[in-house]
C-alpha positions, -999 to +999 in steps of 0.1 A: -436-268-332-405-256-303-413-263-275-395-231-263-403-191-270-391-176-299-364-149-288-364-118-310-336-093-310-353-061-286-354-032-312-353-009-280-324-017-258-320-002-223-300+027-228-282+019-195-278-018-199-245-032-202-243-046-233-200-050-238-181-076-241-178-078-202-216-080-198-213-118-188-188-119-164-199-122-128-183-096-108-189-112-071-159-137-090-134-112-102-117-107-071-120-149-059-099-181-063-121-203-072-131-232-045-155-243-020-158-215-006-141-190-027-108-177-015-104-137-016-082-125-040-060-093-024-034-076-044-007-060-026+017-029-043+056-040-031+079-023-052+108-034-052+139-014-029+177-008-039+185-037-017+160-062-026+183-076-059+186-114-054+164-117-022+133-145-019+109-118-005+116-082-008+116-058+019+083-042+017+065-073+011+086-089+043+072-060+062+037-060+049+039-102+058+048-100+097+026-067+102-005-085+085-002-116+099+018-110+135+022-088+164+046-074+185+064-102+206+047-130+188+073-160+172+081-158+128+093-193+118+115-180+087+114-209+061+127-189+034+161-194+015+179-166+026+158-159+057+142-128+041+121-118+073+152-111+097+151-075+091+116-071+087+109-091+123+136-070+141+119-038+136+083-049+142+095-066+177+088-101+165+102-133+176+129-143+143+139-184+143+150-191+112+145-228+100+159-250+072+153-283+058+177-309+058+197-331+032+169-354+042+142-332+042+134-327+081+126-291+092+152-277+118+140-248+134+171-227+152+168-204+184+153-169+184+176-146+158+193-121+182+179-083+172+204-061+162+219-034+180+200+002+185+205+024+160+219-004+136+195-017+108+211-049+105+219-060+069+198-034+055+210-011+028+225+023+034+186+043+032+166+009+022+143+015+050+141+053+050+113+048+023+095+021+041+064+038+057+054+031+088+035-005+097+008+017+111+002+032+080-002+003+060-026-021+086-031+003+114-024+009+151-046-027+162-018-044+149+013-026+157+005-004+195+032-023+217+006-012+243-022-034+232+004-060+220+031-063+245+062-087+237+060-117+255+091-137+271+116-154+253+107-186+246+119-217+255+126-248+234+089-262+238+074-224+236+069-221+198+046-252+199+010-245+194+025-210+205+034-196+166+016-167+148+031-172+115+051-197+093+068-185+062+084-206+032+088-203-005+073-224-027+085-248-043+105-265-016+126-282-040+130-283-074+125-316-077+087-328-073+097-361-052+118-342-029+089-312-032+065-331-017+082-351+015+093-316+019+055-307+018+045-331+047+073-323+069+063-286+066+024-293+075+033-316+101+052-290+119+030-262+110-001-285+128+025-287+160+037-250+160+009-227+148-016-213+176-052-211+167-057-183+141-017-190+133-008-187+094+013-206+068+022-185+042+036-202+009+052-177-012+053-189-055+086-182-068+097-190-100+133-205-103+157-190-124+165-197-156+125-213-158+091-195-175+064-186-153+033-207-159+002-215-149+001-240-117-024-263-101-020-259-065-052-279-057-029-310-038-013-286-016-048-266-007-057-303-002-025-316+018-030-287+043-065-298+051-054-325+062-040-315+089-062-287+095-051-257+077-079-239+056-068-219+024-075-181+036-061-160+011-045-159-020-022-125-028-008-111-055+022-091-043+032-065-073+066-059-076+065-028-098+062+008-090+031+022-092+017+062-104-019+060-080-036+028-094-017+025-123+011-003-125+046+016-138+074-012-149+105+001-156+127-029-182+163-032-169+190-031-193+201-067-188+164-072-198+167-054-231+199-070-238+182-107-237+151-094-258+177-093-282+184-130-288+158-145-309+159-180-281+151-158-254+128-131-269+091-149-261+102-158-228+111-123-217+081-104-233+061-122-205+079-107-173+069-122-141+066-090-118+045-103-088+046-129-065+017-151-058+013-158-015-008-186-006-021-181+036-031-209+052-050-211+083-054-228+114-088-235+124-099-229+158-105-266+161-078-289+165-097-311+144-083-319+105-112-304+083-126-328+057-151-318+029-162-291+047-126-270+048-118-247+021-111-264-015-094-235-037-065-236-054-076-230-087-046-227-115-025-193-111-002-177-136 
């Protein structure tokens, strides 16, 4: 005889029950990388402007970046490529110092980025930031009122130490994995030295060109910055493509249809990468390296 209770189908459901295909999925995981804990999930809407074409970070993401994650007067170490956060830092008041690795892989991090003129927009295009709303409007007046925020000196060479509010790079490093990695180390190393407590890291997935977006185990990097005491915060999913209210709107290019139309390239392009994963690292109040007990995500992304 079972040991167990016979389980009949119920011949009078629960009208209300949820009985779709959906019905066991745990919602309190929809919006989580998975980890220990779970890492929140936040999608951002970032279309894309008339001068973002061949940029690392496009303007309203930039924007959305320094007025999440800084405030008026505090120091942006610029990682990125093209040092996508100049614009965006000179109109919210920030501190811009670009940085670059080396042939060898050290991080050089250059002097304050001088703010342009007033009345100029820099190298912004003719009406780019006419349709950028306000940085109130997006995170409110706690994070942008000059009067509860007010700039600070300018630094000097030691200032940015233990002294920095956010650190911004793309990801990968390199495109090689050796070079990706000492890359890696030198970045957490400085980010332990330069990052005030509360400071961020934020490592921004690109995919290089000419390469297929695919999934990615970022679980060593979630562990590598750990190490040195940066807990995985955040994961967001910045969305590149216009939106009509909460429906995504994505507009092919011609240069796009033309490739759909050789048969090598075809698969590869019905699978358009229009977001941008952002991984935001944080430094603990504590000095201290976290162990078992800091944040583990880092599950596989697409």
């Amino acid at each position: 005889m079972s040991e167990h209770t016979p389980q009949h189908p119920n011949p009078h459901p629960d009208p209300t029950a949820d009985t779709g295909p959906l019905a066991e999925v745990d919602p309190t995981a929809i919006d989580l990388v998975a980890g220990d804990p779970p890492v929140p999930l936040t999608v951002w809407r970032t279309a894309h402007t008339l001068g973002d074409a061949g940029r690392s970070i496009g303007t309203r993401l930039a924007g959305r970046l320094i007025a999440a994650y800084s405030r008026p007067g505090e120091a942006v170490v610029d990682i990125t490529a093209d040092h996508a956060l100049t614009q965006a830092c000179a109109a919210g008041a920030r501190r811009h110092h670009p940085a670059w690795f080396t042939d060898t892989s050290s991080l050089i991090i250059g002097p304050a980025t001088v703010a342009p003129s007033a009345g100029t927009t820099g190298d912004a295009e003719p009406g780019e930031q006419d349709d950028l709303p306000e940085m109130g409007a997006w995170f409110g007046d706690d994070l942008t009122d000059p009067q509860l925020h007010p700039p600070t000196d300018t630094p000097t060479d030691n200032a940015l130490q233990q002294a920095t509010s956010l650190v911004v790079a793309c990801w990968p490093l390199h495109e090689h994995a050796a070079a990706n990695r000492v890359r890696l180390a030198w970045l957490l190393t400085a980010c332990a030295a330069l990052l005030q407590p509360g400071g961020c890291l934020i490592l921004v997935v690109t995919v290089p060109v000419g390469t297929t977006a695919s999934p990615e185990d970022f679980s060593g990097v979630v562990q590598a910055a750990a190490g040195v005491g940066l807990g995985y915060l955040q994961h967001l999913v910045a969305v590149t493509a216009d939106t009509d209210g909460d429906a995504f709107v994505y507009h092919v290019t011609d240069e796009e249809l033309l490739t759909l139309t050789t048969t090598d390239q075809r698969w590869q392009m019905a699978h358009l990468r229009i977001h941008a994963d952002l991984m935001v690292f944080s430094r603990s109040q504590s000095r201290a390296p976290r162990g078992r007990g800091g944040r583990e995500g880092g599950g596989r992304r697409g």
